[in-house]
C-alpha positions, 0 to 999 in steps of 0.5 A: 899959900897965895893962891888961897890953899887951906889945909890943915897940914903944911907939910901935906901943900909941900908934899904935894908941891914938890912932886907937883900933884896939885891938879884940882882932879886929886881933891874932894871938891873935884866932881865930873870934871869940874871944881865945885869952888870955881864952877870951872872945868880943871885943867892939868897943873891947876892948884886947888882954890880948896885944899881938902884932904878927901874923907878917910873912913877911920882916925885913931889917935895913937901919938905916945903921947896921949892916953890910951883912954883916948883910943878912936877919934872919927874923921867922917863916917860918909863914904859908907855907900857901896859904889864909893868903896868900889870906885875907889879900886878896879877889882872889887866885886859887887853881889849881884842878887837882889837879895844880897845888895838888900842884906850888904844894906841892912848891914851897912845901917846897922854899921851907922847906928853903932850895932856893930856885932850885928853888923858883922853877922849881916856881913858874914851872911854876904860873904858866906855868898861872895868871899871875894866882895872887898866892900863888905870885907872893908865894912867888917874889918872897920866894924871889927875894929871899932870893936877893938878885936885887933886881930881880927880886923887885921886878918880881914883886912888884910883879904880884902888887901888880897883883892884890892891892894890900892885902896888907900884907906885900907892901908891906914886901918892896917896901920892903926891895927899894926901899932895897936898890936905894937907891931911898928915896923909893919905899921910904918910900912902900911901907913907909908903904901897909904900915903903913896896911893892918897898922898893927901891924908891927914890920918895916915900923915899923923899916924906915920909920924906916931908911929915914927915916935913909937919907933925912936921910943924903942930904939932909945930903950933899946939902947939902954937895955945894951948898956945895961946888959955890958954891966950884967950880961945875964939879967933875964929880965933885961934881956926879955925887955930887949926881946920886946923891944926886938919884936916891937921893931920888926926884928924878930931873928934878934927877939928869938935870940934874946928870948932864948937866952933870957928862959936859959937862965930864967925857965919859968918866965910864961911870957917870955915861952909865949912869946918865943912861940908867937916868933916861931909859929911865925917863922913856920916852926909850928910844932917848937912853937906849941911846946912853946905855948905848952910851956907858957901854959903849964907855967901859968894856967891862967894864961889866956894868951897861950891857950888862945896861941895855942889854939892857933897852932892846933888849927894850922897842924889841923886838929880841930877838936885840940883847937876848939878846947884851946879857944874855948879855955882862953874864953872863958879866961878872959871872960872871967878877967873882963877882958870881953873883946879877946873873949869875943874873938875866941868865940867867933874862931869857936863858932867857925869851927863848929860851922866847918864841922856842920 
C-alpha cells in the first residue's frame, strides 16, 4: 500500500504479492512497453503505481444475498473491438473476407445499442461462414446472456472454450451461466480456471466468493435434511430436496439415489421424474432418461421443462420430427405463462431444426 497501489480488492494486492506478479506488463495501464502512469519503460518486479483490474466484459451480482431482482451489474462494455478479443488467445480466427468483417461490424453495433436478438442473427450469419471465429462466438453468448437464455449462452460458450480454452473473461461468463443454472460446483471450477488465467478480476474474485456462499448454503441444508431424514427415513419430500441439493453440488451418483427413492414411495412427483432424466441423460442413458421425461410429462402435461428435455433426447437419439413437436409444445407453454426467454430458446432449436432439414 505504500508504494501507492490503489484497487478495490486487498485480497487481490495480496494475491498478487504473494506469487509476485506485480510487473506493470500484467496491468491496463501497461501500453507498448511502457507505464502509461509513469511514462517509463516497465522492468520485470516492478510494482504498478495504478493497480487496476484490466476490464472484463460482463459482472453479475449472484451474492445470496442479494435479490434475484438484481440479475446483471456491467463492469465496461470496452473491449467490444474484434482485435482485443483476439489478442487475448492465440488460436482464435478472423473472417478473412470483406464481407464478413462488414457483417461481424454491424453485429457488434447492434450488440452496443442493446438489440441483442438482432445481434445474434448477424452473428449467425458469420459463423454460418467460419464456425470456428471465437470472437463472434464470445459476442453470441454475451448476447446470449444478456438475454437471460442461460442454456444457450452456456453451449456457445463453451465452443468457443473448444477453440480458445485461455481467454480469462470466458470462464467468468460460464461461471455466471453455471451458478444461474444452479449448477455451483461447475461455477466454482470456472471462475477458478478464470482467476488462474487473469488473476486480477474483481468480477471473477466476487463471483467465486458468491458461489463459495451458495456452496456452504447447500451443504448446510444438506445437513439438516440427513438429520431430518434419521427421524423419518421415508419422507419423499426430504429426500427430493436432498436430491436438489446433491445436484446443486455436483453430486449427481448421490441426487440419482435419492430421486430414486423418493418416486418409489411418492411416483407421482413430475419434477422429481424430470429431474432423475436430466442426471440421466447426463450420465448417457438417453433412453431411462426419456421415459423419464415421458413420466414427468404424463403427470403434468403442462410441463414445459419435460417436453423441452424431451426434445433434447429425441435430438441425440436422432428423431427430428419426435424433437420439433417436443420444442414446439414446450414453446408454446411457456409462452402461454410469460416465461419468454425459455420460450425463445425452444424456438431457436425449432428453427435450427427446420434449417437442418432445408
Amino acid at each position: 500500500m505504500n508504494q501507492g497501489l490503489v484497487t478495490t480488492e486487498l485480497d487481490q494486492i495480496r494475491y498478487r504479492l504473494e506469487r509476485h506478479i506485480y510487473c506493470c506488463g500484467v496491468c491496463s495501464k501497461y501500453m507498448n512497453g511502457y507505464c502509461v502512469i509513469t511514462n517509463r519503460k516497465a522492468e520485470p518486479g516492478w510494482i504498478c503505481k495504478s493497480f487496476v483490474p484490466k476490464e472484463e466484459f460482463i459482472y453479475l451480482d449472484s451474492r445470496p444475498d442479494q435479490k434475484d431482482s438484481v440479475e446483471f451489474r456491467y463492469l465496461s462494455e470496452t473491449g467490444l473491438e474484434k482485435e482485443n478479443i483476439e489478442s487475448a488467445g492465440k488460436d482464435e480466427r478472423s473472417p478473412e473476407s470483406t464481407g464478413t468483417k462488414t457483417l461481424y461490424e454491424e453485429g457488434v453495433t447492434l450488440y452496443r445499442q442493446g438489440r441483442l436478438r438482432l445481434a445474434i442473427q448477424v452473428f449467425d450469419r458469420v459463423l454460418e461462414e467460419n464456425p470456428q471465429d471465437f470472437a463472434v462466438l464470445f459476442h453470441k453468448g454475451n448476447s446470449l446472456l444478456k438475454l437471460k437464455r442461460y442454456e444457450e449462452a452456456l453451449e456457445t460458450f463453451e465452443r468457443a472454450s473448444e477453440i480458445n480454452p485461455e481467454n480469462a473473461g470466458l470462464w467468468t461468463n460460464l461461471g455466471f451461466i453455471l451458478t444461474k443454472l444452479e449448477r455451483f460446483r461447475d461455477a466454482l471450477e470456472a471462475f477458478e480456471k478464470s482467476i488462474s488465467l487473469n488473476p486480477v478480476q474483481k468480477n471473477a474474485w466476487e463471483g467465486k466468493d458468491a458461489v463459495l456462499a451458495r456452496l456452504r448454503l447447500c451443504e448446510e441444508k444438506l445437513g439438516e435434511s440427513e438429520e431430518s431424514l434419521k427421524k423419518n427415513p421415508d419422507n419423499p419430500d426430504t429426500l427430493f430436496e436432498k436430491g436438489k441439493l446433491h445436484l446443486r453440488l455436483g453430486e449427481q451418483e448421490k441426487a440419482m439415489q435419492a430421486f430414486r427413492k423418493a418416486l418409489e414411495i411418492k411416483p407421482e412427483n413430475a419434477e422429481a421424474w424430470q429431474l432423475r432424466g436430466k442426471v440421466l441423460f447426463k450420465a448417457g442413458s438417453e433412453k431411462e432418461a426419456l421415459h423419464a421425461f415421458e413420466k414427468a410429462a404424463h403427470l403434468k402435461p403442462d410441463y414445459a421443462e419435460a417436453w423441452y428435455e424431451k426434445g433434447n433426447v429425441f435430438l441425440k437419439l436422432g428423431n427430428l420430427k419426435g424433437a420439433e413437436n417436443a420444442f414446439k409444445i414446450a414453446a408454446s407453454l411457456w409462452e402461454s405463462k410469460g416465461i419468454k426467454t425459455k420460450a425463445e430458446s425452444a424456438r431457436e432449436k425449432v428453427k435450427r431444426l427446420n434449417s437442418r432439414e432445408l
